[in-house]
C-alpha positions as CSV (number, residue, x, y, z in Angstrom):
1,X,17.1,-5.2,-14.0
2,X,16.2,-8.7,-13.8
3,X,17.7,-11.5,-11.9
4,X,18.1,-15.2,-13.6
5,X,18.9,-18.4,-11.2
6,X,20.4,-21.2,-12.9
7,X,21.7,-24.5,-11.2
8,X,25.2,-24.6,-10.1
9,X,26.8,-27.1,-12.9
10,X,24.7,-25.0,-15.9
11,X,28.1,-24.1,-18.5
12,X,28.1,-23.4,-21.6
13,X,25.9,-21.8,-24.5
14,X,22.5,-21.1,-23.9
15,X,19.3,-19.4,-24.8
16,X,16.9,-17.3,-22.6
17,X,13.7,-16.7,-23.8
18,X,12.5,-13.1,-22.3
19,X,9.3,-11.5,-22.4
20,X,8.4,-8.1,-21.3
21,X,4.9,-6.3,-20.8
22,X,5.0,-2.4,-20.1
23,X,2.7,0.5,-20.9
24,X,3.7,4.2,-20.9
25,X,1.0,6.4,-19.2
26,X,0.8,10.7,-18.8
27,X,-1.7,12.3,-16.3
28,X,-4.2,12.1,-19.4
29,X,-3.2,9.4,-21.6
30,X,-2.1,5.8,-22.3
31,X,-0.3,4.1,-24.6
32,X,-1.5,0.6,-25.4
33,X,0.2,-2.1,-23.6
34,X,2.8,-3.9,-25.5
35,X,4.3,-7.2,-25.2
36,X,7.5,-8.5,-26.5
37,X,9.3,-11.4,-26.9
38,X,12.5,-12.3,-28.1
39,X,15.7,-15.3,-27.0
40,X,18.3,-14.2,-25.7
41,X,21.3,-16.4,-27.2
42,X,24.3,-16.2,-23.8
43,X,27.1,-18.3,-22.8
44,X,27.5,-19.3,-18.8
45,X,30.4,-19.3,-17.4
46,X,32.1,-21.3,-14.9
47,X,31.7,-19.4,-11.6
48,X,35.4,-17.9,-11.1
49,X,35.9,-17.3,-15.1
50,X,37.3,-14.2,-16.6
51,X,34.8,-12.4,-18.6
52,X,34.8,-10.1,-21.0
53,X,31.1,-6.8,-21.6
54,X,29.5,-6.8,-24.7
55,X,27.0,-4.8,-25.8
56,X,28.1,-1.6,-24.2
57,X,27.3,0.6,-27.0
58,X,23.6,-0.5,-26.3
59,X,23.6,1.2,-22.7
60,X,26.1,4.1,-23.2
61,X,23.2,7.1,-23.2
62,X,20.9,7.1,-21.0
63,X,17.2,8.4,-22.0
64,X,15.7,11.4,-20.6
65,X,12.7,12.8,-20.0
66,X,13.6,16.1,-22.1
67,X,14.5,13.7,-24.9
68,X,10.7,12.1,-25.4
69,X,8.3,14.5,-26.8
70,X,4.7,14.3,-25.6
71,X,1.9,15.9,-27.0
72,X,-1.6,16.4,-24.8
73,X,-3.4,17.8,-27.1
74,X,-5.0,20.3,-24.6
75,X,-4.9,24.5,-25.4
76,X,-4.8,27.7,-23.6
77,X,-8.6,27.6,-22.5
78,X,-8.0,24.1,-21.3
79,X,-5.0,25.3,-19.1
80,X,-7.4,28.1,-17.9
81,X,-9.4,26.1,-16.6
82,X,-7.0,23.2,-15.0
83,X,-5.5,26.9,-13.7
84,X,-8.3,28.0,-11.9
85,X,-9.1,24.3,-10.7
86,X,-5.6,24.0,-9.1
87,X,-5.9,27.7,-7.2
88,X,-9.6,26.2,-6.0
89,X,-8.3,22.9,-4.5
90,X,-5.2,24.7,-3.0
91,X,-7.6,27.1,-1.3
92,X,-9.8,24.4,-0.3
93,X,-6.4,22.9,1.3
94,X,-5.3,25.9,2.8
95,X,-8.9,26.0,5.3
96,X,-8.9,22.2,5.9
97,X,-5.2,23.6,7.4
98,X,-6.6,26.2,9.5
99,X,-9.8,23.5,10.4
100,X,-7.0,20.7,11.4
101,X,-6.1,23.1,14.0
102,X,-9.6,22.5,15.8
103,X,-8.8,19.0,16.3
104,X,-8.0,17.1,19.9
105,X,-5.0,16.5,19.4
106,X,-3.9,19.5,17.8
107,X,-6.2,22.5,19.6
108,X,-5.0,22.2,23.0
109,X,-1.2,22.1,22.2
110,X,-1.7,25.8,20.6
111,X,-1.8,28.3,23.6
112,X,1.4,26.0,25.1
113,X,3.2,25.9,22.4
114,X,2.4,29.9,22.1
115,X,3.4,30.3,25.5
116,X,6.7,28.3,25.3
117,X,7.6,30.8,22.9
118,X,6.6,33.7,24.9
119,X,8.7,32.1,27.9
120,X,11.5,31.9,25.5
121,X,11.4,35.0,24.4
122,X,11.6,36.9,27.1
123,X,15.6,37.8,26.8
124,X,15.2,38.0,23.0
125,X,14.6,40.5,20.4
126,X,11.6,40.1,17.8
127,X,9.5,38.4,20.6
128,X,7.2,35.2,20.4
129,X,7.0,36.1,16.1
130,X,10.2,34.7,14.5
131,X,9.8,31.9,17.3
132,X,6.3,30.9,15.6
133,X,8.0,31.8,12.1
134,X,10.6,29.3,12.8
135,X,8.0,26.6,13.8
136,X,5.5,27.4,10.8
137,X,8.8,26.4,8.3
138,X,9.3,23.5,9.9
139,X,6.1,22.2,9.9
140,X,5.9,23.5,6.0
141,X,9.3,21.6,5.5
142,X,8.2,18.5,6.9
143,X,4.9,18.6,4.7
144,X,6.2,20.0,1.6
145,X,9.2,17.2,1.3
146,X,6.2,14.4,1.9
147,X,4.1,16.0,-0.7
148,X,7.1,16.1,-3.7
149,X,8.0,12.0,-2.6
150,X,4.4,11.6,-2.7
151,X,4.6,12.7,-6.2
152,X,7.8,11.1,-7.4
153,X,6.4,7.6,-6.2
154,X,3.2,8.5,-7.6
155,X,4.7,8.5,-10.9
156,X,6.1,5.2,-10.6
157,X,2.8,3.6,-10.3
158,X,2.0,4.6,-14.2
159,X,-0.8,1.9,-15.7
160,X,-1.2,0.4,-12.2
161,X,-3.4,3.5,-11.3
162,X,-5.7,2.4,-14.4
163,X,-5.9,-1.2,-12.3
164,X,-9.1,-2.2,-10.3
165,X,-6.8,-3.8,-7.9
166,X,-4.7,-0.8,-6.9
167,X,-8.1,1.5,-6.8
168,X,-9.3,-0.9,-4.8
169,X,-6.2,-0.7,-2.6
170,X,-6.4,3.1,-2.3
171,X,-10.3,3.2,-1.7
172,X,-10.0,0.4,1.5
173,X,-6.6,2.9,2.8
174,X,-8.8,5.5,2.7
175,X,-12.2,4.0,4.2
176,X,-9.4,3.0,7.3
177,X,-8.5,6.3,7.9
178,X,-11.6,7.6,7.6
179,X,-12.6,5.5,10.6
180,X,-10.0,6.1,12.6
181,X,-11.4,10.0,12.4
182,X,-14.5,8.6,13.9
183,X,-13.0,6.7,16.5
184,X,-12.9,3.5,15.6
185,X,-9.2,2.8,15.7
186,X,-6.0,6.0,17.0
187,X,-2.8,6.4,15.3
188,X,-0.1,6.7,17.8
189,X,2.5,9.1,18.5
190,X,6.0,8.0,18.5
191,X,8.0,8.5,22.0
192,X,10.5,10.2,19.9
193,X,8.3,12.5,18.3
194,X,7.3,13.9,21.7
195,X,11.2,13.6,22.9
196,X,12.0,15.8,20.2
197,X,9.3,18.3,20.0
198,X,10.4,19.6,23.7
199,X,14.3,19.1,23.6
200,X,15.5,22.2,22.6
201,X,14.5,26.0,22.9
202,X,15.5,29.1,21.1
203,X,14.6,29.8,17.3
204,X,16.5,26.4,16.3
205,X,14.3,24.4,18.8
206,X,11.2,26.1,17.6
207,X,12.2,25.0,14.2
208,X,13.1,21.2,15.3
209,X,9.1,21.4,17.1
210,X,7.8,22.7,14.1
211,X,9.6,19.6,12.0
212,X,8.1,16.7,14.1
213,X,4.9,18.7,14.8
214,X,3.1,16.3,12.4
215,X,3.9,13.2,14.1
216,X,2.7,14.5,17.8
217,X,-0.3,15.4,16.3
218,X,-0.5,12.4,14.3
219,X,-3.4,10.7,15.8
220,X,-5.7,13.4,14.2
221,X,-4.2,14.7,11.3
222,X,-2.4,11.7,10.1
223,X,-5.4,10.4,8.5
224,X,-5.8,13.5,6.4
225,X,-2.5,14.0,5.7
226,X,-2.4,10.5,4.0
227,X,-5.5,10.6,2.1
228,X,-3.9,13.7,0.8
229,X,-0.4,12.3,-0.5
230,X,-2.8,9.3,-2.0
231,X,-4.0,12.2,-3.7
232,X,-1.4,13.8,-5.0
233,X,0.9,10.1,-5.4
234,X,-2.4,9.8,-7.9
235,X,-1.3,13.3,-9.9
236,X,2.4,12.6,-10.1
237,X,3.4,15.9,-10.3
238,X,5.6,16.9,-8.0
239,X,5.8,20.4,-8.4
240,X,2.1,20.6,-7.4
241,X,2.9,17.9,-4.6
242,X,5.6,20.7,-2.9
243,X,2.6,23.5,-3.4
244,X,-0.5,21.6,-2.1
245,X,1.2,20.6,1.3
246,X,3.0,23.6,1.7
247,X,-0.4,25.4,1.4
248,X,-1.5,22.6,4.3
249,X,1.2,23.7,6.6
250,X,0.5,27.6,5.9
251,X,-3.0,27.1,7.1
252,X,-1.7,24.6,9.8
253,X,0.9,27.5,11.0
254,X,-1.2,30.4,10.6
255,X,-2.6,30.4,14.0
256,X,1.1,30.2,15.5
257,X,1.8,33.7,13.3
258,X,-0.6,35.4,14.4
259,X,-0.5,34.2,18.2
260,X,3.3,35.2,18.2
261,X,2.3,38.4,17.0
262,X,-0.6,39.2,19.6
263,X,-0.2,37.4,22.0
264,X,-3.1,38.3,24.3
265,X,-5.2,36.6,21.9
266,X,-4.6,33.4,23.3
267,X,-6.6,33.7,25.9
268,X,-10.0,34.8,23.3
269,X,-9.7,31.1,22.2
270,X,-12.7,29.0,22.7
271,X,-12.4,25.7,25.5
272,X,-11.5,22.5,24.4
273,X,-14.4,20.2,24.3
274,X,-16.9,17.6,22.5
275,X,-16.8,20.0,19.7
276,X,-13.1,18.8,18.6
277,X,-14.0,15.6,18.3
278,X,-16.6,17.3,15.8
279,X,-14.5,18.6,13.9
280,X,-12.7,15.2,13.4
281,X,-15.8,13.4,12.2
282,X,-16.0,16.4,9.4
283,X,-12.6,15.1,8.6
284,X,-14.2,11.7,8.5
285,X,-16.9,12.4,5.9
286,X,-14.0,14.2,3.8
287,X,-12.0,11.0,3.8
288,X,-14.8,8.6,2.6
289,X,-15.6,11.3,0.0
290,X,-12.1,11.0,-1.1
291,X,-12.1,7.1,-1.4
292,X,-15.5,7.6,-3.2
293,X,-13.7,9.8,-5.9
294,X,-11.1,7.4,-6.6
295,X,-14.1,4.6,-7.1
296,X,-15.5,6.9,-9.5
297,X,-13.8,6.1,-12.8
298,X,-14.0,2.5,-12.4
299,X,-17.7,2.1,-11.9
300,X,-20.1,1.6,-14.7
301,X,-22.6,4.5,-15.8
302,X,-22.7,7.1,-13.8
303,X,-22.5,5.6,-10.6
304,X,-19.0,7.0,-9.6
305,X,-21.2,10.4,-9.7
306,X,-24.1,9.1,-7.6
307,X,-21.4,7.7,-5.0
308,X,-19.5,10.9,-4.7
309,X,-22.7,13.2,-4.4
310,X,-24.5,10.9,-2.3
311,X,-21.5,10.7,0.3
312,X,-21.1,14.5,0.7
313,X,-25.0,14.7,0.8
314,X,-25.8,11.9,3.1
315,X,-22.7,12.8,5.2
316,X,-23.3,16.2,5.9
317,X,-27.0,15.9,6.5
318,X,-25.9,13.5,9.1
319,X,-23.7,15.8,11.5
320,X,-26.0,18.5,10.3
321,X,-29.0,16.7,11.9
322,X,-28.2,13.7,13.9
323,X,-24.3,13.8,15.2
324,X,-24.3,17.7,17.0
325,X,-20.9,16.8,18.2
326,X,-20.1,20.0,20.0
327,X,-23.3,22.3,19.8
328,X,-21.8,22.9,23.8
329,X,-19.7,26.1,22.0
330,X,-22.5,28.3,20.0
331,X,-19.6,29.9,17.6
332,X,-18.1,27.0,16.8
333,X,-21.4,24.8,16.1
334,X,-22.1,27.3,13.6
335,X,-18.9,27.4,11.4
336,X,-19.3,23.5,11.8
337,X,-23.1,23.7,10.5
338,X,-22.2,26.1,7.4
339,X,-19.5,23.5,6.5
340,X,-22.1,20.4,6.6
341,X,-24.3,23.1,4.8
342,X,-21.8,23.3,2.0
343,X,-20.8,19.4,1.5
344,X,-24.7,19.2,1.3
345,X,-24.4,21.8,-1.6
346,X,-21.6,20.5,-3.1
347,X,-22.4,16.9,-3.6
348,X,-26.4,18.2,-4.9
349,X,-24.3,20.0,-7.4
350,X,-22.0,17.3,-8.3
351,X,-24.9,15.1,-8.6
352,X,-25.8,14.0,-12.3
353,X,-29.2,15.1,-12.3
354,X,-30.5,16.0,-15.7
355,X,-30.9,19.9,-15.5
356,X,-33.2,20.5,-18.9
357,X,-31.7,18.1,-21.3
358,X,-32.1,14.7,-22.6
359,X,-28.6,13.9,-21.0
360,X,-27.1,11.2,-19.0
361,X,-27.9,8.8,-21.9
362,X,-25.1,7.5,-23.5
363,X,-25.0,7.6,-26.8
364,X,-25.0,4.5,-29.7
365,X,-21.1,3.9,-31.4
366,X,-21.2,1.7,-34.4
367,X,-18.0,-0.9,-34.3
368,X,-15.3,0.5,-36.6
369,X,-15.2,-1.7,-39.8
370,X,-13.2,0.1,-43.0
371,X,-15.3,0.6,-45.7
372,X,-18.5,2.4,-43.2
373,X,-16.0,4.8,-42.0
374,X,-14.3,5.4,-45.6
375,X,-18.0,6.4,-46.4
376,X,-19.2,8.3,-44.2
377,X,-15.8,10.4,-44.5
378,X,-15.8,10.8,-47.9
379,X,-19.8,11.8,-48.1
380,X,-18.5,15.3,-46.5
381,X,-20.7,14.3,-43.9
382,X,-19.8,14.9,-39.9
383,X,-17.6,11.8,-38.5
384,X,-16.5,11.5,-35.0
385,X,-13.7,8.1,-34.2
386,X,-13.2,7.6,-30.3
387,X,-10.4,5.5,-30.4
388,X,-11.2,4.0,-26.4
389,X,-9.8,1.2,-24.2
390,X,-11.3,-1.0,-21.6
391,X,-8.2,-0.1,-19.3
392,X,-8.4,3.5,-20.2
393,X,-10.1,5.4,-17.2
394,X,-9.8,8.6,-18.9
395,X,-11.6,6.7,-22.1
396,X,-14.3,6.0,-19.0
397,X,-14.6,9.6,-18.5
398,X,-15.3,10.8,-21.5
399,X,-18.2,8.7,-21.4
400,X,-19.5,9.2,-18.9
401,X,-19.0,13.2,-18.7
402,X,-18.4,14.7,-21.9
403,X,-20.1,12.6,-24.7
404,X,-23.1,12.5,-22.3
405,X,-23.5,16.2,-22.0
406,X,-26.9,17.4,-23.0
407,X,-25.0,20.1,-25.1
408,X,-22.5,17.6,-26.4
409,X,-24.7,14.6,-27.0
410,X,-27.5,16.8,-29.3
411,X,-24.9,17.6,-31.6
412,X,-23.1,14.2,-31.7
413,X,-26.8,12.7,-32.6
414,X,-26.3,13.8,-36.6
415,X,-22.6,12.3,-36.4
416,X,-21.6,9.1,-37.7
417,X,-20.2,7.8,-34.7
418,X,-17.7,5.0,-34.5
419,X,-15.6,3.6,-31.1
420,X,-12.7,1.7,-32.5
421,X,-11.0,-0.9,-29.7
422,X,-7.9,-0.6,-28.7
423,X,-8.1,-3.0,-25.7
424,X,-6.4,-5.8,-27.3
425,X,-3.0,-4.6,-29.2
426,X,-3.9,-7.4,-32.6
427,X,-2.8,-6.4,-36.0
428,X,-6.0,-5.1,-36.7
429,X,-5.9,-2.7,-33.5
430,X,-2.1,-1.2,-34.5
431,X,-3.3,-0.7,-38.4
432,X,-6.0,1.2,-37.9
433,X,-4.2,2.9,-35.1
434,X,-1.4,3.5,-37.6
435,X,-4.0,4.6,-40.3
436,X,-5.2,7.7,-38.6
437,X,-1.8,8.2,-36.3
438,X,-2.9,7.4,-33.0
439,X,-0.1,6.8,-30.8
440,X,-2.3,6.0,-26.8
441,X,-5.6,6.4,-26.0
442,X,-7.9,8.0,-25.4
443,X,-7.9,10.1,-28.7
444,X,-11.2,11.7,-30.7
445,X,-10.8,12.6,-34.1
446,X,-13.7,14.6,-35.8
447,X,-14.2,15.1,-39.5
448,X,-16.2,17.4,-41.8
449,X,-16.7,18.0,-45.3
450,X,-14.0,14.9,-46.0
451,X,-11.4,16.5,-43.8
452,X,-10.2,16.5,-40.2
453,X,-11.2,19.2,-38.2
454,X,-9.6,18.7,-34.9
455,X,-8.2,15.8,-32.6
456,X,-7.7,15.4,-28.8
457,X,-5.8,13.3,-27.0
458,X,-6.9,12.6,-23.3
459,X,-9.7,13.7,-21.3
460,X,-11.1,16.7,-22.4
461,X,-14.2,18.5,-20.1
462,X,-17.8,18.6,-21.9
463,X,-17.8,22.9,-21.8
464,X,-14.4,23.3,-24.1
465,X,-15.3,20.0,-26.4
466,X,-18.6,22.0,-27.1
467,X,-17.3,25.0,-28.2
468,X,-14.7,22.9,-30.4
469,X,-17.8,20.8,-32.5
470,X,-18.2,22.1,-35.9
C-alpha cells in the first residue's frame, strides 16, 4: 500500500503518475527486475464527501503461493546432495549446542540449575528427569519460534539479499558479534530475564527457566545465536529455520537430560576457569568465518574462497598456537586443540587450490549476437548459453565454482560459449530472453547436434553439472 499527500484545497480530477520497481527471487533464482509505469487518472474529493469503491473486482482474490508455479530445475541427485548437506550442518549445529554449554556464562549455571531440580524433586515422582525434560522444551521452544520468524522475515528481504549494501550490513552485524565473543564489548542480561528464570518451581517453573534460559545466558550465546538466525533469515525457509534451532537447543539441553537422570555426575564436571573464556573465542573465529561466507559471492574471482579458507586457517592456527586460553584443564585443552585442528582442515580444504588441473581459470564467453549463435547451433556442433546478471549472486557462483572446475572447464573448452546479459531488462534483453524461454536468471542452456540437450535454472554444483555434459 502506498500513501499520497496532497494539499488541503486539491479537488477535483486528477492524474497520478506511479511507478513501481520489484523483482521476484527463489532460494536459487531471480527474475529480472522490472519497472513499470503507468497514470493513474482519480478524482479528489472534498474531505467529508460521500464516496462510492471502484475497482473491486480487481482485488477480490487474493494470490497464493500454491497458485504460482515455480520450476528449479534441480533433480533427485541434486536433492541428494542438498539432503545430505542439510543433515551435515544440523549435526554441526547440534555440537556447537553441546560446546555453548562450556561457555562463562552458561557452564557454571549447570550443576545449580541441576540441583534446583534435585531440591525440587524431592516430594515428587520421576525425580530431577521430567524437571530437566521440562526445561530442555522450553529452551527448544524459545529457539525453535526465533528460528521459523527468522525465516519468515528472511523471505521478505527477496532481491535485497543479492544487494552489496545489505551484505555489507550482515558481514559488519556479524564482525560485532564476533568481537563481543572476544571481549571487546558484553551483551547484557535483562533484570527480567533473571526475575523469571527463578520465580517459580515445580515442572511448570522448570519450563518457564527453560523459556528465558537464552536471555540469562545471553552475554555468551547471543552472539551465536544471532549469526545463526542471519543465517537462516538468508535461507528463507522456515521449515528448516524450526529444525536448525531446535537441533541448537537439543544440544543446548542435553547436558540437563542426562544430569537429571544421573545425578551424581554433576560433581565429575571439570572447574570453571580460563578455559571458558576459550571456548568463547572459538565461537569468535566461527562468527568471522560466518561474515566471511556471506562476503563470498560478492567478491570478484575467487577471493570469497581465499577469505573463507584463510579465516578458518589463520584463526585456528592462532588459538592453536598463540591464544592457549585454558590449557589450566588438560581434557578440555585437548577437545579445544582437535577443534582448532579441524577449522585448520576445513578451511585448507575449502581452499581453491588447483589439485591437478588447469582450473581456477575462468573461461572466455563470446557476447551473444544472433546470427554467431544461429550458427553455431545449426552446425550440430556443442553450444552452451549462460543467460547471467550482474545482480545475480547465484550467476557469481556459477563462475566462480562450477564453470571453473578443472572437470567442467576441459569439456566446456570445445563449446561455443556465449554469456547473454540480462543486467539491463532493454528490448533486446526480453527477446532473446523470450526466444529461448528464459523466465529469471541464472539459466544454462546446452545444445548438441542442433538440439537442446538439457537446461538449468539456478546454481547447480560443478560434480552433478559434470555428469550432465554431453
Amino acid at each position: 500500500l502506498g500513501t499520497v499527500s496532497l494539499p488541503a484545497d486539491a479537488v477535483g480530477p486528477a492524474v497520478l503518475a506511479v511507478s513501481v520497481t520489484a523483482q521476484a527471487c527463489n532460494n536459487s533464482q531471480c527474475l529480472p527486475p522490472l519497472a513499470v509505469s503507468a497514470d493513474l487518472k482519480t478524482e479528489i474529493l472534498a474531505a467529508g464527501s460521500a464516496f462510492e469503491r471502484i475497482n473491486q473486482g480487481l482485488f477480490a482474490s487474493e494470490v497464493t503461493a500454491d497458485s504460482i508455479e515455480v520450476s528449479n530445475g534441480g533433480d533427485q541427485g541434486q536433492d541428494a546432495e542438498d539432503d545430505r548437506s542439510i543433515l551435515l550442518f544440523l549435526i554441526g549445529v547440534f555440537f556447537a549446542g553441546l560446546a555453548l554449554n562450556l561457555t562463562p556464562c552458561v557452564f557454571p549455571l549447570i550443576p545449580i540449575t541441576v540441583g534446583f531440580f534435585a531440591q525440587q524433586a524431592k516430594n515428587r515422582s520421576g525425580g530431577t528427569f521430567w524437571m530437566a525434560f521440562a526445561y530442555v522444551m522450553g529452551i527448544a521452544f524459545t529457539y525453535s519460534v526465533l528460528g521459523v520468524v527468522a525465516a519468515l522475515t528472511g523471505q521478505l528481504f527477496g532481491s535485497a539479499l543479492q544487494s552489496p549494501w545489505v551484505v555489507g550490513s550482515i558481514v559488519l552485524v556479524l564482525l560485532g558479534l564476533s568481537a563481543s565473543m572476544f571481549g571487546l564489548w558484553e551483551f547484557k542480561t535483562p533484570n527480567w530475564a533473571h526475575k523469571a528464570a527463578g520465580a517459580r518451581g515445580g515442572i511448570v517453573g522448570s519450563l518457564l527457566m527453560g523459556l528465558v534460559m537464552g536471555f540469562v545466558a545471553a552475554p555468551c550465546i547471543g552472539p551465536f545465536v544471532l549469526g545463526l538466525l542471519t543465517y537462516v533469515g538468508q535461507k528463507g525457509d522456515p521449515v528448516f529455520g524450526f529444525f536448525a534451532f531446535f537441533t541448537l537447543a537439543l544440544g543446548l539441553g542435553l547436558p540437563y537430560l542426562i544430569l537429571g537422570t544421573f545425578t551424581g555426575a554433576v560433581n565429575r564436571l571439570p572447574m570453571s576457569g580460563m578455559w571458558m573464556v576459550g571456548v568463547r573465542r572459538v565461537f569468535g573465529v566461527i562468527l568471522i568465518a560466518m561474515a566471511a561466507y556471506f562476503a563470498a559471492p560478492m567478491m570478484p574471482g575467487n577471493w570469497g574462497q581465499w577469505l573463507l579458507a584463510a579465516t578458518l586457517v589463520l584463526g585456528g592456527l592462532y588459538l592453536l598456537v598463540i591464544d592457549r586460553t585454558g590449557s589450566e584443564q588438560p581434557g578440555v585443552d585437548r577437545v579445544m586443540r582437535l577443534l582448532t585442528v579441524i577449522m585448520v582442515v576445513v578451511g585448507l580444504w575449502l581452499a581453491p587450490i588447483n589439485r591437478g588441473g588447469a582450473g581456477g581459470q575462468h573461461l572466455e564467453w563470446q557476447p551473444y549476437e544472433a546470427a554467431a549463435v544461429d550458427t553455431a547451433i545449426d552446425g550440430g556442433g556443442a553450444v552452451i548459453l549462460d543467460f547471467a546478471a550482474d545482480w545475480c549472486v547465484p550467476c557469481r557462483e556459477l563462475d566462480e565454482k562450477t564453470f571453473a572446475d578443472p572437470r567442467v572447464a576441459a569439456i566446456l573448452g570445445g563449446y561455443d560459449r556465449f554469456k547473454i546479459d540480462q543486467t539491463r531488462q532493454d528490448d533486446e534483453a526480453r527477446s532473446v530472453a523470450s526466444k529461448f524461454g528464459v523466465r529469471g536468471v541464472p539459466t544454462v542452456i546446452v545444445f548438441a547436434e542442433g538440439r537442446e540437450v538439457f537446461r538449468i535454472t539456478g546454481f547447480e554444483r560443478a560434480e552433478r553439472f559434470f555428469k550432465r555434459l554431453p
